[in-house]
C-alpha positions in Angstrom: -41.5 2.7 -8.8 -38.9 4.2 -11.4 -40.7 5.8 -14.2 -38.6 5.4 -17.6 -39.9 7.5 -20.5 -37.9 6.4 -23.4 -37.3 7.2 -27.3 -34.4 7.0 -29.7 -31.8 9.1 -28.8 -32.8 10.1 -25.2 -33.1 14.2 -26.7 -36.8 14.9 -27.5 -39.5 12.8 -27.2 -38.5 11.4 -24.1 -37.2 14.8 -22.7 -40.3 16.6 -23.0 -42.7 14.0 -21.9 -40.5 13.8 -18.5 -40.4 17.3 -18.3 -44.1 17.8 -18.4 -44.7 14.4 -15.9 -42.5 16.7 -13.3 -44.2 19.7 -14.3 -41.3 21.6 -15.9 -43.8 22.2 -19.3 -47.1 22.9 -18.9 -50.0 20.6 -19.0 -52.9 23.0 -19.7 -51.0 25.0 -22.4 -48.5 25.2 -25.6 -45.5 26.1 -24.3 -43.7 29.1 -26.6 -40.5 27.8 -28.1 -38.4 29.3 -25.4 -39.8 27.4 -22.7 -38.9 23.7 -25.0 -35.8 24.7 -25.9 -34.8 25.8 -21.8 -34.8 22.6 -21.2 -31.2 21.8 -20.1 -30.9 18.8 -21.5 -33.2 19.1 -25.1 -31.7 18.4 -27.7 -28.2 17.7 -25.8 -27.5 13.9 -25.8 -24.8 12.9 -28.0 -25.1 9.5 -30.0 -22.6 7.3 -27.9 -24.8 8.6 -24.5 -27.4 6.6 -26.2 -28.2 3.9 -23.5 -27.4 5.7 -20.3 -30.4 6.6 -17.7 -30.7 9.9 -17.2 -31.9 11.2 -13.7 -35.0 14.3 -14.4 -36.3 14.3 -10.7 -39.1 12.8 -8.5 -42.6 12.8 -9.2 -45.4 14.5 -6.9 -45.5 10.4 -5.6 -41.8 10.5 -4.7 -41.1 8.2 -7.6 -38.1 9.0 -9.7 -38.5 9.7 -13.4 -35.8 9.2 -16.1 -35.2 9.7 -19.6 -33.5 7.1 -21.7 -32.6 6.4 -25.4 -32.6 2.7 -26.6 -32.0 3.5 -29.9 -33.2 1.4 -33.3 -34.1 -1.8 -31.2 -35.5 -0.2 -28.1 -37.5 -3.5 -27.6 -34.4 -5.7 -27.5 -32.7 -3.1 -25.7 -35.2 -2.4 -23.3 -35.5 -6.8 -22.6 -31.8 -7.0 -22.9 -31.6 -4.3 -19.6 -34.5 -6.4 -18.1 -33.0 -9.7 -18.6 -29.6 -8.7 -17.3 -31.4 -7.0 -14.3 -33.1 -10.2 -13.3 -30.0 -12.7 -13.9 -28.9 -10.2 -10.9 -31.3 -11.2 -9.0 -33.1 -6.9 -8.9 -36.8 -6.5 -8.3 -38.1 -5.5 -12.1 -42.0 -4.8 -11.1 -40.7 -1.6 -9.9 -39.7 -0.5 -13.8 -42.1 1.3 -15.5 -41.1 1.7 -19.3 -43.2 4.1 -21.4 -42.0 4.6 -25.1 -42.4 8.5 -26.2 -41.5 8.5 -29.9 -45.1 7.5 -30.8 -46.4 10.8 -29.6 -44.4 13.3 -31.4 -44.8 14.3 -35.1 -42.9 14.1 -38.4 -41.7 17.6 -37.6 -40.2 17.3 -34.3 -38.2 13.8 -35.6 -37.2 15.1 -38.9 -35.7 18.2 -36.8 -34.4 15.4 -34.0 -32.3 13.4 -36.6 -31.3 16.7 -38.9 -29.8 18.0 -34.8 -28.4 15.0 -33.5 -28.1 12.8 -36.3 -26.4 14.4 -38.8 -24.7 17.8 -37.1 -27.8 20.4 -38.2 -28.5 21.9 -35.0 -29.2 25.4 -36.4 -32.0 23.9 -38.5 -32.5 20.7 -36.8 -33.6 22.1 -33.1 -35.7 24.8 -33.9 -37.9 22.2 -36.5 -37.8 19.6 -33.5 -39.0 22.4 -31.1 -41.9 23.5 -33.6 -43.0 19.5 -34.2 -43.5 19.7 -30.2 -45.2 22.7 -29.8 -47.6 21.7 -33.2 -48.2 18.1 -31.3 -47.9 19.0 -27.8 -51.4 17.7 -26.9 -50.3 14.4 -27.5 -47.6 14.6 -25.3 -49.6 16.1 -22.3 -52.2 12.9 -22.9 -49.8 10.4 -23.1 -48.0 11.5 -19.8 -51.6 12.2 -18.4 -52.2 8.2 -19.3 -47.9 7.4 -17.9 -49.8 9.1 -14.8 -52.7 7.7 -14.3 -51.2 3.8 -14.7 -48.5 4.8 -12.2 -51.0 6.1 -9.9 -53.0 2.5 -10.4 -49.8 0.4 -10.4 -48.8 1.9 -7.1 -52.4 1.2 -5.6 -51.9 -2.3 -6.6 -48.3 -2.0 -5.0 -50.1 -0.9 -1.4 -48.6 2.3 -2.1 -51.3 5.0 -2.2 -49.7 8.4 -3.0 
């Protein structure tokens, strides 16, 4: 199973929540500022890599898990990838989309756009890191949930971890 967390801009939301599915940010604590902003690619993705899969790692299951940013349509992006896939004849069960941008706050995407939007990283990427760190137990229970339907999915798949 490929686990896809995706957002806008593949730089944040999407980021973070892969980073704490693979255990790179805590689960059972706020990480400090440092630790969100370590993060080799936070806050790094420029707007014409918008659309490319990025590789974070493998899961405790073995499964790989990838960011992606599918910009202002991500529905019609994210059907237009799934369309094209099928037409090519590739297995689709095995994608596992999960759309981080809900989780995060006003903070973290005003300081997301003001970075990679429009050129304010010295504003913009502190204020996206303090928007995580102020809604990070959002994050940890939506990638607790990602988890929990992988684990279930992969059950139903005959594959049991």
């Amino acid at each position: 199973m490929h686990v896809i967390y995706h957002c806008y801009g593949s730089a944040h939301s999407s980021v973070v929540a892969a980073a704490i599915h693979l255990g790179r940010l805590p689960d059972d604590r706020v990480p400090e500022k440092g630790e969100v902003l370590q993060l080799g690619d936070y806050d790094q993705v420029e707007t014409w890599q918008i659309g490319t899969l990025f590789f974070k790692g493998h899961d405790e299951w073995g499964n790989p898990v990838y960011a992606l940013g599918l910009g202002k349509e991500s529905r019609r992006s994210k059907r237009a990838v799934v369309t094209l896939l099928e037409h090519l004849q590739v297995d689709t069960s095995q994608l596992f989309f999960n759309e981080a941008l809900p989780h995060i706050n006003r903070f973290a995407k005003i300081g997301g756009a003001l970075s990679r939007r429009y050129g304010m990283v010295g504003w913009g990427r502190p204020l996206s890191a303090f928007g995580i760190r102020t809604g990070y137990w959002r994050i940890v229970r939506f990638v607790e949930q990602v988890k929990a339907e992988e684990q279930q999915r992969m059950e139903g798949l005959g594959r049991n971890g």
